[in-house]
Residue, then its C-alpha position, 0 to 999 in steps of 0.5 A: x912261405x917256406x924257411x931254409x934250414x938256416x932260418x929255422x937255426x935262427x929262429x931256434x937261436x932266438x927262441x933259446x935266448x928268450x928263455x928266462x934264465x932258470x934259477x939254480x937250487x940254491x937260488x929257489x932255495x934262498x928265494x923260499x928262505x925268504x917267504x918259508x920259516x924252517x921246513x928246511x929239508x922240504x925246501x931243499x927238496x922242492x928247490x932241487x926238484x923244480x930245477x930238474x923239472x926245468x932243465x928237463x922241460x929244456x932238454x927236450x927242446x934239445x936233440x940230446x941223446x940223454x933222457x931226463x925221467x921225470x919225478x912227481x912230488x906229494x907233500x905231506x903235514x899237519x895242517x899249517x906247516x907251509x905246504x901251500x906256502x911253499x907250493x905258492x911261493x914257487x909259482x910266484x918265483x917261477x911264474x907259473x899259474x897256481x890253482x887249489x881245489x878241494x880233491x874230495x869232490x873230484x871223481x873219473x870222467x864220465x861218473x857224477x861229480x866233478x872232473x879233474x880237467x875242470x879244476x884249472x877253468x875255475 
């Protein structure tokens, strides 16, 4: 079965409407406010960070000229500070699966030990 072009806008339309609202920085922020106490630079961070990882997600189901770059994050601290917290108190707001797995036993494909690919089957 072949769409027209005017199908294919419908769909897309509705596909778009489907989309969860994306919460705003300061929403995240809040939502992390509840479950995290202090690491307020952290979260202010994270909340930002998560919103432009989203909005560029978004963007390139749009054909907009403007090009998001994409950003990484690496959270650092003592033991007990809240870094899993934060990270799992985001999947949780957002949805998103959230997996943990020891790095020190991780190595490139092909070499003995465990591949990096085989940490989200577990």
């Amino acid at each position: 079965m072949l769409a027209n072009a005017d199908d294919i806008e419908e769909i897309d339309e509705e596909f778009q409407a489907e989309e969860p609202k994306l919460p705003t920085p300061h929403e995240i922020r809040a939502h992390l406010d509840d479950y995290v106490i202090g690491q307020d630079y952290a979260k202010k961070v994270l909340a930002v960070a998560v919103y432009n990882h989203y909005k560029r997600l978004r963007s390139e189901n749009n054909a907009s000229d403007v090009e998001l770059g994409k950003s990484n994050i690496l959270l650092i601290g003592p033991t007990g500070s809240g870094k899993t917290l934060l990270a799992q108190t985001l999947a949780r707001m957002l949805n998103v699966p959230f997996a943990m797995a020891d790095a020190t036993t991780l190595t490139e494909a092909g070499y003995v030990g465990e591949d990096v690919e085989n940490v989200l089957q577990k």
